[in-house]
C-alpha positions in Angstrom: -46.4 -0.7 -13.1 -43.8 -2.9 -14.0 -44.8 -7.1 -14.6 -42.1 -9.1 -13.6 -41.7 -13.0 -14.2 -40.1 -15.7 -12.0 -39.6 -19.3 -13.1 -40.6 -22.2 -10.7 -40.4 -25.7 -9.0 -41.9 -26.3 -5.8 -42.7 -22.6 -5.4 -39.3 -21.4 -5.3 -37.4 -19.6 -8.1 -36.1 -22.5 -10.2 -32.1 -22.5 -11.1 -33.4 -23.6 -14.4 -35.2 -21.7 -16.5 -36.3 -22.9 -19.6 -37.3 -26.5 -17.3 -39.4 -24.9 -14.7 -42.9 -26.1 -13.9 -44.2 -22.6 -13.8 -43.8 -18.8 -13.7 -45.2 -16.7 -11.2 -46.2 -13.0 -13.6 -46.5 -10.4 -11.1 -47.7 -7.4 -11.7 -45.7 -4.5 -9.4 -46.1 -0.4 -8.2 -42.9 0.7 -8.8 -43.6 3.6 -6.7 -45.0 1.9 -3.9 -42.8 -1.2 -4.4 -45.7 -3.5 -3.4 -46.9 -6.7 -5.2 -50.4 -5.8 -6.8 -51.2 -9.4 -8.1 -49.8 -12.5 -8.9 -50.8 -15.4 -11.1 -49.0 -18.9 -11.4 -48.9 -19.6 -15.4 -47.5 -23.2 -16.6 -45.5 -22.8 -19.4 -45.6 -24.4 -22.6 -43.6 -26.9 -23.6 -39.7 -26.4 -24.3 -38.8 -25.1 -27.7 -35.9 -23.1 -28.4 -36.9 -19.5 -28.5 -40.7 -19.3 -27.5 -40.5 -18.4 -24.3 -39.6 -15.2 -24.7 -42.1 -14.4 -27.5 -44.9 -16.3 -24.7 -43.6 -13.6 -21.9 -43.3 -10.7 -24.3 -47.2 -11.5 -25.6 -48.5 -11.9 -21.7 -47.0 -7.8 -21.2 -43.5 -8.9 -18.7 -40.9 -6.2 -18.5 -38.7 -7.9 -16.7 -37.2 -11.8 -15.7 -35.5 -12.7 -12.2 -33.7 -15.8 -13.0 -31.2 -18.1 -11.8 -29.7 -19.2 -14.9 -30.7 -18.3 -18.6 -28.7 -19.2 -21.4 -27.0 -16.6 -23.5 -29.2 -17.0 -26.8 -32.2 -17.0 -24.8 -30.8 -13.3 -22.6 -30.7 -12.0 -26.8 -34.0 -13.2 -27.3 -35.4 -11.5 -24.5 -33.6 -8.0 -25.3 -34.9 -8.5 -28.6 -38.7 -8.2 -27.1 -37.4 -5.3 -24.7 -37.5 -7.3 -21.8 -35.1 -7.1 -19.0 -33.0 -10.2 -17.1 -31.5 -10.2 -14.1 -29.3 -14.1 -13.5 -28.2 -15.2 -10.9 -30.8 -15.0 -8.4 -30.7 -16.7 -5.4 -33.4 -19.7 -4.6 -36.5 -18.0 -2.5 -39.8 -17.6 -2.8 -41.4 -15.0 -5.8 -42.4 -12.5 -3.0 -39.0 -12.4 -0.9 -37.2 -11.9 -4.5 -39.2 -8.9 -5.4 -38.8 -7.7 -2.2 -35.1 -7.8 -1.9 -35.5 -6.2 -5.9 -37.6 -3.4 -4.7 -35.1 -2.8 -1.8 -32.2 -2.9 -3.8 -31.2 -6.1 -1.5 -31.4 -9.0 -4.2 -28.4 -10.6 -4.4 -26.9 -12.2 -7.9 -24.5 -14.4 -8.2 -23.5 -16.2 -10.9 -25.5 -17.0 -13.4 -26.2 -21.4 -13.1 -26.5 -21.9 -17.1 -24.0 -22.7 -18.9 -25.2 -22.8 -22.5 
């Protein structure tokens, strides 16, 4: 199982991340590559470098982002999580789909800070 995190506005990945109105956590077979379950968490408020301490606690392996600054990319490979930028907007399901397929296409990752 592998528990992936996706940050959001209006349901769709949000370019943003540390500004999104929630995550979707989705908890993933690997070996199947199917979606097992999915919950919609709202974040707490912004503060420099709890975010990936609050996704590390709740068990996430992994982040599919659009942007992420570099001091918060450190933070997360400090708590042994993985992050793939530049991700393209699209629902949560769509962008694990492409990831299980080895289809998701990154581009360039939006933050520049």
């Amino acid at each position: 199982m592998i528990k992936i995190a996706i940050p959001l506005a209006n349901n769709e990945l949000c370019m943003h991340f540390g500004h999104c109105e929630q995550f979707a956590i989705i908890d993933a077979d690997e070996q199947a590559k199917k979606i097992v379950k999915t919950e919609l968490v709202t974040p707490p408020p912004h503060e420099p470098g709890l975010l990936p301490r609050w996704l590390g606690a709740k068990g996430v392996n992994l982040i599919i982002a659009g942007g992420m600054g570099g001091r918060a990319q450190d933070l997360f490979a400090a708590q042994n999580i993985k992050v793939l930028t530049g991700a393209p907007v699209g629902a949560p399901e769509k962008l694990i789909a492409a990831f299980f397929a080895d289809k998701l296409e990154l581009g360039a990752n939006t933050c520049d800070h």
